[in-house]
TIGU-306831 format. One record per atom (N, C-alpha, C): atom name; residue in three letters; y, z, x; residue number from 1. Coordinates in steps of 0.05 Angstrom, whole numbers, padded with zeros to 5 digits. Layout:
TIGU-306831
<at CA&aa ALA&Y Y&Z Z&X X&i NUM>
...
end
This chain:
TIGU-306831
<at N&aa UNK&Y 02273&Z 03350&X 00669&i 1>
<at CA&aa UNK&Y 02281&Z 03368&X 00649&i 1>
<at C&aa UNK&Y 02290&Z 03353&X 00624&i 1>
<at N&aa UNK&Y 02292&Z 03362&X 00604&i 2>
<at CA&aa UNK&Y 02305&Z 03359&X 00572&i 2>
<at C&aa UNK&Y 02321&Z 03369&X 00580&i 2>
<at N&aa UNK&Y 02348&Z 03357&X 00561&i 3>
<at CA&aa UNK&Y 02365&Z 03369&X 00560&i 3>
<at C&aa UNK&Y 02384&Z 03363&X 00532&i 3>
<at N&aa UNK&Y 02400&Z 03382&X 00527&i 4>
<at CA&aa UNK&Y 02414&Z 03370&X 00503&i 4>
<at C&aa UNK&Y 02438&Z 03363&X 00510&i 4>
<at N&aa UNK&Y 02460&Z 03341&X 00496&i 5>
<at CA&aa UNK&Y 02481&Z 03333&X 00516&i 5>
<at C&aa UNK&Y 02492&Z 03325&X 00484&i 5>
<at N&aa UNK&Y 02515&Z 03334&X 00478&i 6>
<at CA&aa UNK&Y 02530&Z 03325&X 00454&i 6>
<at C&aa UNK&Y 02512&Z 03317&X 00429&i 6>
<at N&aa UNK&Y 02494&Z 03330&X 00424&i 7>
<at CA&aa UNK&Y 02478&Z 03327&X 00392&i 7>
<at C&aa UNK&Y 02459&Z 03313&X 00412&i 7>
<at N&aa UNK&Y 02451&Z 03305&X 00423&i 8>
<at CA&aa UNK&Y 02432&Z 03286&X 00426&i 8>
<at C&aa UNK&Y 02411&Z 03292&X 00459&i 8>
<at N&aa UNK&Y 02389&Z 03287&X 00459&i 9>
<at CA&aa UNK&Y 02368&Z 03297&X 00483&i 9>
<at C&aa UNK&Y 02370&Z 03271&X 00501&i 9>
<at N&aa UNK&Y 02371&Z 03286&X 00528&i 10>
<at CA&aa UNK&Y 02357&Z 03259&X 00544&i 10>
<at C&aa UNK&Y 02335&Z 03273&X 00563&i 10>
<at N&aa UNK&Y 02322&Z 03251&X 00578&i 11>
<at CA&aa UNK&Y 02304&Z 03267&X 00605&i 11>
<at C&aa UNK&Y 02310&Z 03263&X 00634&i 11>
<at N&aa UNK&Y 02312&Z 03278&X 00640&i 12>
<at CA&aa UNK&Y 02315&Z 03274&X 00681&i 12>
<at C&aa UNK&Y 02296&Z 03281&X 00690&i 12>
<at N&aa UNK&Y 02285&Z 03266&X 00706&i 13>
<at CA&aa UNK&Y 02267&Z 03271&X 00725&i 13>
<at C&aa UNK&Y 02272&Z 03299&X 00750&i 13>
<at N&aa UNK&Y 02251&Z 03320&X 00752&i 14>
<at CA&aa UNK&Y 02259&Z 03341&X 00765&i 14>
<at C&aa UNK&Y 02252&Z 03331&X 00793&i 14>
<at N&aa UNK&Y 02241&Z 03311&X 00796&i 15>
<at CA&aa UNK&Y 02218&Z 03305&X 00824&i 15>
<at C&aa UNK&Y 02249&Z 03284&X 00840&i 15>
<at N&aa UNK&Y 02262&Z 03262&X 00821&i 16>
<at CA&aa UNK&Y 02277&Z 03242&X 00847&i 16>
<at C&aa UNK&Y 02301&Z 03241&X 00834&i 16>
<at N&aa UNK&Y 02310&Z 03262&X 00810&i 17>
<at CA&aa UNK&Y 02339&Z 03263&X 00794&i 17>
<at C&aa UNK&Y 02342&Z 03243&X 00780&i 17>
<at N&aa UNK&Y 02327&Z 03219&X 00776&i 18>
<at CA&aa UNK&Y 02333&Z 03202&X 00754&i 18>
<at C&aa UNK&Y 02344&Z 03204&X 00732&i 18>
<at N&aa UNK&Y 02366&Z 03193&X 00715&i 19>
<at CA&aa UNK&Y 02377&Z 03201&X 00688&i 19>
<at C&aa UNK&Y 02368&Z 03184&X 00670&i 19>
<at N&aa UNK&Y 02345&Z 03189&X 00659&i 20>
<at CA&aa UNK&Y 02336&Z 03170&X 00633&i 20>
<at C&aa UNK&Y 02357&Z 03160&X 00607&i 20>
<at N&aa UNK&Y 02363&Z 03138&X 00609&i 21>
<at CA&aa UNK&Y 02388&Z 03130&X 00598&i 21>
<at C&aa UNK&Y 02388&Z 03134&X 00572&i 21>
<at N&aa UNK&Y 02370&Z 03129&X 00561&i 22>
<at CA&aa UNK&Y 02374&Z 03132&X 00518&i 22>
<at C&aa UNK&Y 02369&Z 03157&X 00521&i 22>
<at N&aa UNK&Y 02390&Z 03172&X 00493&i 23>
<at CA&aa UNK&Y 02390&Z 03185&X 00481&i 23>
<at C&aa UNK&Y 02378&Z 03185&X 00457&i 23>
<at N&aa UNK&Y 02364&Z 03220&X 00452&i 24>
<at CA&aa UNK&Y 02345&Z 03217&X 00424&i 24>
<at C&aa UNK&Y 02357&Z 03234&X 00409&i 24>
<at N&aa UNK&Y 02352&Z 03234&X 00382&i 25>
<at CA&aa UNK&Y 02361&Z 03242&X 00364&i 25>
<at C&aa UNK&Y 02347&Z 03282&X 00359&i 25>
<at N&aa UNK&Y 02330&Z 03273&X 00367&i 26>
<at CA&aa UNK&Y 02313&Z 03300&X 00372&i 26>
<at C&aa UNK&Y 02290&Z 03306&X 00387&i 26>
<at N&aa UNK&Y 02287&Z 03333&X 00398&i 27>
<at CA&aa UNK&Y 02273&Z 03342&X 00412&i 27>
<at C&aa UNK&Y 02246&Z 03329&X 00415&i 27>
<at N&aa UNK&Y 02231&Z 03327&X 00391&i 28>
<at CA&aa UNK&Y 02202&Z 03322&X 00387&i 28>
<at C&aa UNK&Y 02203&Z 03283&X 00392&i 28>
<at N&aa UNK&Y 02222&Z 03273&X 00386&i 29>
<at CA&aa UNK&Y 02226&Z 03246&X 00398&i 29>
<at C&aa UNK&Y 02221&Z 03240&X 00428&i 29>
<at N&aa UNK&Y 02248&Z 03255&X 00440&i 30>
<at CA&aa UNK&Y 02242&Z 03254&X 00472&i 30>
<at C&aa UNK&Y 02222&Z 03261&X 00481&i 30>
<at N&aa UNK&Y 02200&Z 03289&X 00478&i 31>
<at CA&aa UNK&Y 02169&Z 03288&X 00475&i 31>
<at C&aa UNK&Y 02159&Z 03263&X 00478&i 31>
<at N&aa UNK&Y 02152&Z 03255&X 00453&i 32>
<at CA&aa UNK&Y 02145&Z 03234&X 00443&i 32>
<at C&aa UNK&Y 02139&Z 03208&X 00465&i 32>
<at N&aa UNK&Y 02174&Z 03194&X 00458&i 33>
<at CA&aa UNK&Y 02170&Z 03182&X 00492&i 33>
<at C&aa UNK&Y 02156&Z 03190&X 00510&i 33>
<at N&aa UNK&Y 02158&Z 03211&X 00520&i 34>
<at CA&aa UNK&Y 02156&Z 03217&X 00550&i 34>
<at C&aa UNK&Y 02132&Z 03218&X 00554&i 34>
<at N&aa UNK&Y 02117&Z 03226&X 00534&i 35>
<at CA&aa UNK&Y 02091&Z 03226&X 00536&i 35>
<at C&aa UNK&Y 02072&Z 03190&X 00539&i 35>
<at N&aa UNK&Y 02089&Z 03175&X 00514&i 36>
<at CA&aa UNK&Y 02074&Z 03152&X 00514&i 36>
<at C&aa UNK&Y 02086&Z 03144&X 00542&i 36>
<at N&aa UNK&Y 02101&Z 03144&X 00553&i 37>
<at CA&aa UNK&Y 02112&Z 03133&X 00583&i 37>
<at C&aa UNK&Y 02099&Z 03142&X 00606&i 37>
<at N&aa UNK&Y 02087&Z 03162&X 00606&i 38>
<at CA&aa UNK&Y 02070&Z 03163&X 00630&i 38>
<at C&aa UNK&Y 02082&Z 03186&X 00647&i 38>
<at N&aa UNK&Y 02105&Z 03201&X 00632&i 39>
<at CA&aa UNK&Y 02108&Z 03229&X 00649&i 39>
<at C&aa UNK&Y 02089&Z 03249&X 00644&i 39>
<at N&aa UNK&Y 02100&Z 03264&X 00666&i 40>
<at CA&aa UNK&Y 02081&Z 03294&X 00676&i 40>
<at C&aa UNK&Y 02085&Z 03304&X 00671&i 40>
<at N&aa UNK&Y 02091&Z 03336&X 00649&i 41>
<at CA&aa UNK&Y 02105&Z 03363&X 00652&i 41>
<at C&aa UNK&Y 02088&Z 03374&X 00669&i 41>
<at N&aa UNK&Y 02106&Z 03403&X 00680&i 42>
<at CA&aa UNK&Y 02095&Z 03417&X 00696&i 42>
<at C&aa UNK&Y 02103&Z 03446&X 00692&i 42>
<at N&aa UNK&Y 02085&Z 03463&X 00679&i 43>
<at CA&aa UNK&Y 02095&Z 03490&X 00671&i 43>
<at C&aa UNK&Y 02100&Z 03507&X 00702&i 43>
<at N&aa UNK&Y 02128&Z 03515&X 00693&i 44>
<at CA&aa UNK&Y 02145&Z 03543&X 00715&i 44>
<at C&aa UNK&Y 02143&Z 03563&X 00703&i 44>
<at N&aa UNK&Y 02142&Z 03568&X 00684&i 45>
<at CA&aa UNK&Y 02146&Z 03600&X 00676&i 45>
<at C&aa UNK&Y 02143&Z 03585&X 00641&i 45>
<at N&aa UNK&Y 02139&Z 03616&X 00620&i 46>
<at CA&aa UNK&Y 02133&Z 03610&X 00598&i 46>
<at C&aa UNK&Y 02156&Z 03598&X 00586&i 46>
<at N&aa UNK&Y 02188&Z 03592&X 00597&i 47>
<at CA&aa UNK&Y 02204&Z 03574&X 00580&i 47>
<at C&aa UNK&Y 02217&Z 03556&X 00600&i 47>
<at N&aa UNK&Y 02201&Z 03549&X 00623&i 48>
<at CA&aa UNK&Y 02214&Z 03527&X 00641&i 48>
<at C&aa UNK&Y 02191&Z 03509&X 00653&i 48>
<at N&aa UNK&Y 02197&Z 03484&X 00650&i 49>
<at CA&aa UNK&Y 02185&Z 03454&X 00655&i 49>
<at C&aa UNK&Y 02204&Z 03438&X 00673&i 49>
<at N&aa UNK&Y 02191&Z 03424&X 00692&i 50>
<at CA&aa UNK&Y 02187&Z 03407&X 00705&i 50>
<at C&aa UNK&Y 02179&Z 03380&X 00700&i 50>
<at N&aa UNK&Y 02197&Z 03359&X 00693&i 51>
<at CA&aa UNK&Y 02196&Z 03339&X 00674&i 51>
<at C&aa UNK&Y 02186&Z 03316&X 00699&i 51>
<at N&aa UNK&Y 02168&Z 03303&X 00705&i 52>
<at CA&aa UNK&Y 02163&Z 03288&X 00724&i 52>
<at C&aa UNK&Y 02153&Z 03255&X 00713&i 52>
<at N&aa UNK&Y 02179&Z 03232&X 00721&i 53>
<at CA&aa UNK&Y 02176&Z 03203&X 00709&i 53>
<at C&aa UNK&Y 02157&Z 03196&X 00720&i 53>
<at N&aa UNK&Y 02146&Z 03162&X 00717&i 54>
<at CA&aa UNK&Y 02124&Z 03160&X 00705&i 54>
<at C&aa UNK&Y 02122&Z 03143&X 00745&i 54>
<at N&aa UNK&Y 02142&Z 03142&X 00738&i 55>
<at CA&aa UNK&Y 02149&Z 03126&X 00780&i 55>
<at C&aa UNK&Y 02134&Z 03148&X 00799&i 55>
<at N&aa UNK&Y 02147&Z 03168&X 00792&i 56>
<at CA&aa UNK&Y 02133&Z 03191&X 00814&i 56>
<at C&aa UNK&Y 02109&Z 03207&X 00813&i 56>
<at N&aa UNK&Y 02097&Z 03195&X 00779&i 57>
<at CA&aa UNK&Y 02076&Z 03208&X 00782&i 57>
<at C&aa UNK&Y 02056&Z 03187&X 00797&i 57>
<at N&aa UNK&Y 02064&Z 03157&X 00796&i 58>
<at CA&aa UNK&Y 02058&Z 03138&X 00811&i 58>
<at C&aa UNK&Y 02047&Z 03137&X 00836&i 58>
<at N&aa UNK&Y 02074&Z 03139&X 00850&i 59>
<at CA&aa UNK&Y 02077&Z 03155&X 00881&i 59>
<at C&aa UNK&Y 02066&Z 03179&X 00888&i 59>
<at N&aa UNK&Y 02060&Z 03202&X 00875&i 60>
<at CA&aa UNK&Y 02041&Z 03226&X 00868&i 60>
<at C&aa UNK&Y 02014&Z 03217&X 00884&i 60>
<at N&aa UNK&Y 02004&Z 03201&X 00866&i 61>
<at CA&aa UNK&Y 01975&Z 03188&X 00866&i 61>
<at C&aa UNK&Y 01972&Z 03173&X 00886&i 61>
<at N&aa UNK&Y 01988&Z 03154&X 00901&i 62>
<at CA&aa UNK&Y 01991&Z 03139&X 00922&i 62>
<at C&aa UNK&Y 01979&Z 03150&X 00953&i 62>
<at N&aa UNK&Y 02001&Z 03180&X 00949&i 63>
<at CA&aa UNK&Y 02005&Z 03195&X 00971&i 63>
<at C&aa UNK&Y 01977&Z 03207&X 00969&i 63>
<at N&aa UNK&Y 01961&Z 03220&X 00944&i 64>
<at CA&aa UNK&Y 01940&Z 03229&X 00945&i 64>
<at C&aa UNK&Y 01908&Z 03211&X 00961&i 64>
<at N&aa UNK&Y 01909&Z 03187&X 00954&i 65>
<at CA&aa UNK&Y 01895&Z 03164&X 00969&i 65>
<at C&aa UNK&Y 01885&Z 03166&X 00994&i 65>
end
C-alpha cells in the first residue's frame, strides 16, 4: 500500500509487510519509484491496491517454475 504519513508517502509491501524506508514528497513520485523498482500493483476494488515489492514478485515467479 501507499500511504501518507506526516506530509510525506511511503510504500509497504501488502504480500511480506515490508516498510519501504524513504519518504516522497508526493504521490506521483512514490509511483514513480515503484514502478522503475520492479513492483506489482494489484487492483481490489475501484479505490484499493495491493502494493507488491520487487522481492516477492521475485519469489511469485520462482514458486510459479
Amino acid at each position: 500500500m501507499i500511504e501518507k504519513v506526516n506530509k510525506k508517502y511511503r510504500i509497504i509491501c501488502d504480500s511480506c509487510g515490508e516498510i519501504f524506508p524513504n519518504k516522497f514528497k508526493t504521490f506521483l513520485d512514490t509511483v514513480t519509484y515503484k514502478k522503475k523498482s520492479g513492483w506489482r500493483s494489484v487492483k481490489l476494488s475501484e479505490d484499493k491496491w495491493n502494493e507488491i515489492c520487487s522481492d516477492c514478485v521475485e519469489f511469485e515467479k520462482k514458486l510459479k517454475i
